[in-house]
N, C-alpha and C positions, 0 to 999 in steps of 0.2 A: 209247634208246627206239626199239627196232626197229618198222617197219610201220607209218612214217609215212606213207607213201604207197600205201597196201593199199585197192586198189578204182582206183587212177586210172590213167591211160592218159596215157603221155607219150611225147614227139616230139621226138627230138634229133637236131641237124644236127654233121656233122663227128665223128662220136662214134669215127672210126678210130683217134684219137690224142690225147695230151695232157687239156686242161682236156675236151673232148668225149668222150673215151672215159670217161673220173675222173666228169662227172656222168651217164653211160650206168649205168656199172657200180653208183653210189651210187643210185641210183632203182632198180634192181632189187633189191638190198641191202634197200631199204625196202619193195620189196614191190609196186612201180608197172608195169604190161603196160606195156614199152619195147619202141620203135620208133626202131632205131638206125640214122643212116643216115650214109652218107660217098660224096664222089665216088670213090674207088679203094675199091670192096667187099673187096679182103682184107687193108684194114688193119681189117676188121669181125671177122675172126676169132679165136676164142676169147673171143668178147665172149659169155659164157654168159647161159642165161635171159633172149636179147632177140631180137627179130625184128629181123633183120640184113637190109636193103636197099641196094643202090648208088642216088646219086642227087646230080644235077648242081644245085647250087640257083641256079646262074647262068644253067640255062631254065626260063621259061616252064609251057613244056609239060611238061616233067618234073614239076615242082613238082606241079601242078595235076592230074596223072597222079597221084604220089603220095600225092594227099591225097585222091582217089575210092577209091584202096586201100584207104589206110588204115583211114576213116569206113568204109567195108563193110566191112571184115575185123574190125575193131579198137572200131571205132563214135568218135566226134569228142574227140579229145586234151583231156584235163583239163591239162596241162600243156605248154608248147611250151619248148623250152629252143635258140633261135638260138646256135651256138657257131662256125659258118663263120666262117674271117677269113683275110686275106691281110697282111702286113707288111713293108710299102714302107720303103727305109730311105733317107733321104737330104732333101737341101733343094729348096726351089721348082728351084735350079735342077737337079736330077735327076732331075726329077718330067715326064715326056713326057705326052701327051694320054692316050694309050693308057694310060698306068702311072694315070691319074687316075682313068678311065673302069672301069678292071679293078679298081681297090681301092675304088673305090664300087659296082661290079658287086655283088663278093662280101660286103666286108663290112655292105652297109645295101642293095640293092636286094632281094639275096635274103631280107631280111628281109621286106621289102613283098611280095614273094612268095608265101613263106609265108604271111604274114596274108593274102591275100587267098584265098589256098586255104582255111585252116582256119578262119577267125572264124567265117562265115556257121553251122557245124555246130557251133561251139562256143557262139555264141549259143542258138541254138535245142537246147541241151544244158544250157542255163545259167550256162557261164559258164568260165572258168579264171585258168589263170597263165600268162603269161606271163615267161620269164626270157632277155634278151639279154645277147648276151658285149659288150664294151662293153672300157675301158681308162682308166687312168689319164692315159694319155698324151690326151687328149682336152678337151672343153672342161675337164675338173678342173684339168688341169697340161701347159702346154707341153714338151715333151722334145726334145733338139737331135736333127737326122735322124729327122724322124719327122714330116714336113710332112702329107703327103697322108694317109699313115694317121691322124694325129691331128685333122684332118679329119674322115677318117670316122668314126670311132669318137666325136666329137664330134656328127654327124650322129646316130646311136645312141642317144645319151643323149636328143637332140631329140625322135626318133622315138618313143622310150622314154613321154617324158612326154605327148605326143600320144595315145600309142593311149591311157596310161590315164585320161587327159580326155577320151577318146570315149565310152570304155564304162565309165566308176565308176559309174554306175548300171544296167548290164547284166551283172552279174557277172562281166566280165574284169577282172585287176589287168595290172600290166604294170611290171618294174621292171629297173634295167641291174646288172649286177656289175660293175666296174672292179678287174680284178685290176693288180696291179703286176707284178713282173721272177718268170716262172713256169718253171720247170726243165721243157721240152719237145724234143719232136724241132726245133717248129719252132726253136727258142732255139737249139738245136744247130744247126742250119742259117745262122742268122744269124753266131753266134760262128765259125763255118766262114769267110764270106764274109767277115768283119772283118778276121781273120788272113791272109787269102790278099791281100785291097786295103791294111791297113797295114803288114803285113809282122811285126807281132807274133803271139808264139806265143798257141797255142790258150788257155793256163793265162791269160796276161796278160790276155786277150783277156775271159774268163769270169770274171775278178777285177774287172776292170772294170763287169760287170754285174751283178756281187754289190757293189759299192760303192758302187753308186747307188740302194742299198738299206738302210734307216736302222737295220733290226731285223739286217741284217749276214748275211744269206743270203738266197735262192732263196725262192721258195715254190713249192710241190708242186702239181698237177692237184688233188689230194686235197682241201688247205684253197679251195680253190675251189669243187670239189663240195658241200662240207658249206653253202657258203652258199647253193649253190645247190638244197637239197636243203630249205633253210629257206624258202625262197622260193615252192617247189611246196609243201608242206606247207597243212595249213589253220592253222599256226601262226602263221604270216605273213597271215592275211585283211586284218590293218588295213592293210598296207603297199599301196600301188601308186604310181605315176610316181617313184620312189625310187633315186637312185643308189648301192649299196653298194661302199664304195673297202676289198678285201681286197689291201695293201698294202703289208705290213712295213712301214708308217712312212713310206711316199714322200708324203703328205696331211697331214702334220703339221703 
């Protein structure tokens, strides 16, 4: 059912790659004036039929920059899709001040961020969706080397339920994705860093993270998009402060 999203206006963070580029490219697919933003602008390109921006969501002033743009160019986001993340890998004791302060930076301040740039014009618009990227690894499920990150992203879910206890009667919804183990660059980057500190090959290394996966593969950006693509929808109106675990099985 094409042109779900025909008439809204949505705002995506990180959309150069991975789950962020998969729901850039699905919300124009459906037909939504996308506002696609990433800190390195030419992992934006060839990201067709969207307004391709660079944009650091760990300032301030950027943020708040880009969201006077936006509202005047674009007019106030029906839909906000938070997908910025960073993935700290390791235990308390790997975890420096810095590595704490940086992965709560990126993945939950710049979400506060954002909200405080765009609610005010989405109120006085009526109202939206909100969708944050979120994880399984988080208050859902502990995962070993994944201290600070599943922290934050625990933080996330918090956040998540918060905004939509603020505004369920001001027409904001506000709801988290929790994906499980996602075939990405960044995943490639991690599997990279595994092999080179345990000294197994890349394959062992990548079987590994398919095995801690119960449905026995990867999941793609794509099955992430499509939840998320439910979620900006007005298909979804009943839903808000709602965790969705897209997971092959890791929730069972």
């Amino acid at each position: 059912m094409p042109g779900r999203l025909k008439g809204k206006i949505a705002f995506v963070t990180a959309a150069g790659q991975g789950i962020g580029r998969a729901i850039a490219e699905a919300f124009v697919s459906e037909g939504a004036v996308v506002v696609a933003t990433d800190l390195d602008a030419a992992k934006l390109k060839g990201l067709k039929k969207a307004a391709a921006l660079a944009l650091d969501v760990r300032s301030t002033e950027a943020v708040n920059a880009m969201a006077k743009k936006v509202i005047k160019e674009f007019g106030a986001p029906n839909v906000l899709a938070n997908c910025a993340g960073y993935v700290h890998q390791g235990t308390v004791l790997d975890c420096s001040e810095q590595d704490w302060d940086f992965s709560f930076d990126v993945n939950v301040k710049s979400m506060h961020r954002i909200f405080r740039a765009f609610i005010p014009a989405m109120l006085k618009n009526g109202g939206g969706s909100i969708i944050n990227i979120a994880s399984v690894a988080s208050s859902v499920r502990g995962l070993p080397n994944r201290y600070v990150y599943g922290a934050s992203k625990a933080a996330i879910i918090g956040l998540t339920k918060a905004m939509a206890a603020d505004f369920i009667r001001k027409g904001i919804r506000a709801n988290a994705i929790c994906p499980g183990t996602i075939q990405s660059p960044s995943l490639d980057e991690r599997i990279d860093t595994n092999a080179k500190k345990t000294g197994k090959s890349l394959k062992a290394v990548r079987q590994d993270f398919i095995d801690r996966q119960p449905i026995g593969r990867l999941g793609t950006p794509e099955e992430i998009a499509a939840g998320a693509v439910f979620l900006a929808s007005d298909e979804s109106s009943y839903y808000t402060g709602q965790t969705f675990q897209i997971d092959g099985g890791m929730t069972i």
